[in-house]
C-alpha positions in Angstrom: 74.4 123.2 95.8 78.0 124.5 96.4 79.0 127.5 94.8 82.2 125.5 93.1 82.6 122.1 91.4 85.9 120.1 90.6 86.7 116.9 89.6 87.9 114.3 91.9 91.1 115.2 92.7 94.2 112.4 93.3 93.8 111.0 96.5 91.8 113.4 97.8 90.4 112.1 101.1 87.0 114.1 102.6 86.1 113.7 106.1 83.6 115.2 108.2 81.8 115.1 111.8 79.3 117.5 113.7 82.2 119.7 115.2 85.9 119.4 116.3 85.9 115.7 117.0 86.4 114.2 113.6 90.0 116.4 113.7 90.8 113.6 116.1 90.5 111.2 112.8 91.9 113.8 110.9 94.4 114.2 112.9 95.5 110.7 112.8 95.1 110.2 108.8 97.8 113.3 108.1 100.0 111.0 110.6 99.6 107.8 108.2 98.5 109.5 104.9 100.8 112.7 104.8 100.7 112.4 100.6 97.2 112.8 100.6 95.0 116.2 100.3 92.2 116.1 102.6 88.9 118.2 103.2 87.9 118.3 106.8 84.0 120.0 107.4 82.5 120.7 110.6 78.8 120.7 110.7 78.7 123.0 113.8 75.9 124.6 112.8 74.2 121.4 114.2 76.9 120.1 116.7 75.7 117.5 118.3 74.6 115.2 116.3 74.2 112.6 119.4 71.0 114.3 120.4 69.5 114.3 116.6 66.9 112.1 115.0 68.3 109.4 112.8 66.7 111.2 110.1 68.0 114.5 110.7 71.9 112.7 110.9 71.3 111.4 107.5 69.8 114.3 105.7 72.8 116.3 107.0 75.2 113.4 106.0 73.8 113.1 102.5 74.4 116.8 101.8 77.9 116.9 103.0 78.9 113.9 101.3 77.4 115.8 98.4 79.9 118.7 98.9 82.6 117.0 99.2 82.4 114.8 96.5 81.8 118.5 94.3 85.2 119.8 96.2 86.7 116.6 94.8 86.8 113.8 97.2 87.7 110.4 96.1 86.7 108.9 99.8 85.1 110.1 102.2 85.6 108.8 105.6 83.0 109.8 108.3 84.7 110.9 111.8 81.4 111.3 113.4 80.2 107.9 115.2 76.4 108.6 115.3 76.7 109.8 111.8 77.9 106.0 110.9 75.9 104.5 112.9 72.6 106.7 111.8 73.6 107.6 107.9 76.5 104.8 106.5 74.4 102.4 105.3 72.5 104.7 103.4 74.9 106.8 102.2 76.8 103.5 100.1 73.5 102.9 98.9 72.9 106.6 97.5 76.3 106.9 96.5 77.2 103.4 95.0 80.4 104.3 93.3 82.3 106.2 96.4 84.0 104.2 98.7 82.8 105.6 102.8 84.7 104.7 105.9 83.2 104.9 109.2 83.4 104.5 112.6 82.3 101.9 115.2 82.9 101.4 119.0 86.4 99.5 119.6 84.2 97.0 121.7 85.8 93.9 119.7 89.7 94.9 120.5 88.2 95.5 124.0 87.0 92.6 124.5 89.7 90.7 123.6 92.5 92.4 125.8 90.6 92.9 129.2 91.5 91.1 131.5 89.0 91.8 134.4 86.2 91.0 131.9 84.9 94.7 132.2 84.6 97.5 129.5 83.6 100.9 129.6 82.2 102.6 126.3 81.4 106.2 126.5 79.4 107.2 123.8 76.2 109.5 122.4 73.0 108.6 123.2 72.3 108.1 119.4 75.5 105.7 119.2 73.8 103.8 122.3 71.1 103.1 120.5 71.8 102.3 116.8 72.0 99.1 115.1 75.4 99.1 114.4 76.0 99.4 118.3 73.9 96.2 119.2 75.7 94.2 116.4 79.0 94.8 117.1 78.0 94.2 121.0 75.8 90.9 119.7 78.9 89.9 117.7 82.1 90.4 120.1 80.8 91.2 123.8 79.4 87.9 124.8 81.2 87.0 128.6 82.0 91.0 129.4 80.6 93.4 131.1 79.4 96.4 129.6 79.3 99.5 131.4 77.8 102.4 128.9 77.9 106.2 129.8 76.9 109.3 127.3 79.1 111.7 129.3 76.4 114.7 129.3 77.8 118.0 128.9 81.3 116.8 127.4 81.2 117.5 123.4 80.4 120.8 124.3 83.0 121.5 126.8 85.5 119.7 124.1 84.1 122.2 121.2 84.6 125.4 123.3 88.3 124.0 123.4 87.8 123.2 127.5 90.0 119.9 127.4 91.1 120.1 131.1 89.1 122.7 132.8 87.1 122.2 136.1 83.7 121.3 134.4 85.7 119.0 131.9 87.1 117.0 134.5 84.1 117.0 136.6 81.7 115.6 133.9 84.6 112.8 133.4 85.0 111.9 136.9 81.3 110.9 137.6 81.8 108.7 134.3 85.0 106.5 135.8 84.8 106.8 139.1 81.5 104.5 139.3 83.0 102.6 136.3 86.6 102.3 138.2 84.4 101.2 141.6 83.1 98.2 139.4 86.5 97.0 138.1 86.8 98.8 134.3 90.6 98.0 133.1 89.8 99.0 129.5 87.9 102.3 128.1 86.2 102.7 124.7 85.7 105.9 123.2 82.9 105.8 121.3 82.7 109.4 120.1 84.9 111.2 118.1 85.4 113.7 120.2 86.6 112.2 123.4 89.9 111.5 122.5 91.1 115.3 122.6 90.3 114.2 126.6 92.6 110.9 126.7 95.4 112.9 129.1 92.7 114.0 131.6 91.0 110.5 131.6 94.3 109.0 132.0 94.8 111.0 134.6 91.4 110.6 136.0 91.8 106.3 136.1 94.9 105.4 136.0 97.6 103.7 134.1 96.2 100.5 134.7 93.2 101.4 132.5 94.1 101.0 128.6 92.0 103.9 126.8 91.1 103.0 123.3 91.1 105.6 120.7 90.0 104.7 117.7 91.2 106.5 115.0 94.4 105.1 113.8 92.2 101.8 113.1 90.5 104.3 110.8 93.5 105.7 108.9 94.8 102.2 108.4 91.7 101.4 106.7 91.3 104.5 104.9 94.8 103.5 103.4 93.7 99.9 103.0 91.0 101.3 100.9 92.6 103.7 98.8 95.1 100.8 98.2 92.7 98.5 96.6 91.4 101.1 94.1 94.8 102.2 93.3 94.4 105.9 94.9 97.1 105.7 97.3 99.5 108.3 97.3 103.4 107.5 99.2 105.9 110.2 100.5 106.4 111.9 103.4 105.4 115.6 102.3 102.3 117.2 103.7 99.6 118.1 101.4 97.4 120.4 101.5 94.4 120.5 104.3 91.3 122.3 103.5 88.6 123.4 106.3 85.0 124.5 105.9 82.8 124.7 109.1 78.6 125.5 109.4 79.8 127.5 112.6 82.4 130.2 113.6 84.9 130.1 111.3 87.4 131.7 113.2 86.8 129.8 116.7 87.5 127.1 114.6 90.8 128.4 113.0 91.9 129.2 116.5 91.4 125.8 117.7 93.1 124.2 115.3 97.2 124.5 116.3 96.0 122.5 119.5 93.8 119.7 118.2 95.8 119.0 114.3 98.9 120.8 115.2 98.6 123.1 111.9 97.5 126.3 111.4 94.5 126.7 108.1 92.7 128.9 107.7 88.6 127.5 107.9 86.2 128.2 104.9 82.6 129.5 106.3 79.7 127.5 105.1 75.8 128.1 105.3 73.1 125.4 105.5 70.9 127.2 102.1 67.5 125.2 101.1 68.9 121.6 103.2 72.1 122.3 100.9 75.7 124.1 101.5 76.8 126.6 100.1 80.0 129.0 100.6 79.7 132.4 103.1 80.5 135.4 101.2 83.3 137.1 103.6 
């Protein structure tokens, strides 16, 4: 268990992926929620969770969720698409009273826009292949064209901070260039990560092709949500950030000026009997 315990906290909003690409999410919730505190943990211990079993996803989902409900949360919002796709529904149903927001391709908003009638989505392998992916393609795809890439190679070169580096940009060319041959005008980014990359994949297909990022759909739901229960906290003043990673603390702290725009300092964390617990510095 973690080495401290508090009670919820107002408005306090938890979020957390495998690595750096829920601080995309993050990112965008401090631009629509600045009145709310907010937890942010990196499991980089086990970054990425795209290459996981379903059951490792959950059991690491279950046991975050667990710390950050004891660090206060009131919501917890997970910036990690394989993790919601893999661990949501289970995690409402082992944690009944805390409301969870997640993430899904942006295949519906896709679909409706493009006008050649053909859609990229670049995604995890795991993200590929959950349930959550069929339904929303079952539900909003019918009469486009799908064309589905995992992007091997590019959370890692996104973790080590490489957003427009020669391998970057090579592992993102051989994903549009066959897509752009074929007539893509619209990219989904299925991955929490890939948005840190939107300028070099911009670059890479044009301004023709609209890039979909997901996460201000997210914040405006997160603030939906905390609206209906009556957590939502107005004003225009920053609160505080909290960061804990499983990983290198201070890679992390490093990174963040580029990807959040803030400087925190990051909270080491230890995977301890398939629970967290606190690094002693």
């Amino acid at each position: 268990m973690p080495s401290s315990t508090h009670s919820a906290a107002q408005g306090l909003i938890g979020v957390f992926d495998s690595g750096v690409g829920g601080l995309s999410v993050l990112r965008a919730l401090r631009e629509q929620l600045p009145a709310h505190p907010m937890i942010y943990l990196a499991d980089q211990a086990h970054v990425p969770y795209g290459l996981r079993s379903l059951h490792e996803v959950r059991r690491f989902s279950e046991q975050i969720t667990r710390f950050l409900l004891a660090q206060g949360a009131e919501i917890i919002v997970v910036a990690c698409n394989t993790a919601s796709a893999a661990a949501l529904r289970e995690l409402r149903t082992a944690f009944p009273n805390t409301p969870f927001v997640g993430m899904e391709p942006a295949v519906k908003p896709a679909a409706e826009t493009t006008h050649s009638g053909v859609v990229g989505v670049l995604a995890t392998p795991a993200t590929f292949q959950g349930a959550l992916y069929a339904s929303v393609v079952e539900r909003f795809a019918q009469g486009v064209r799908l064309l589905q890439d995992t992007c091997p190679g590019l959370v890692a070169q996104i973790e080590a901070g490489d957003l427009d580096g020669v391998e970057t940009r090579r592992i993102l060319v051989s994903t549009l260039q066959p897509m752009l041959e074929q007539g893509v005008d619209t990219v989904v980014l299925g991955c929490t990560h890939y948005p840190f990359v939107i300028p070099l994949i911009q670059e890479i297909a044009g301004p023709q092709v609209r890039v979909i990022d997901p996460a201000p759909a997210v914040a405006r739901q997160t603030r939906r949500v905390l609206q209906e229960r009556g957590h939502y906290l107005s004003g225009a003043k920053a609160a505080p950030l909290r960061v804990f990673t499983t990983g290198d603390a201070p890679s992390l702290e490093r990174l963040l000026p580029r990807l959040v725009g803030a400087s925190v300092p990051v909270q080491a964390l230890h995977w301890q009997q398939d629970s967290l617990a606190l690094t002693e510095s």
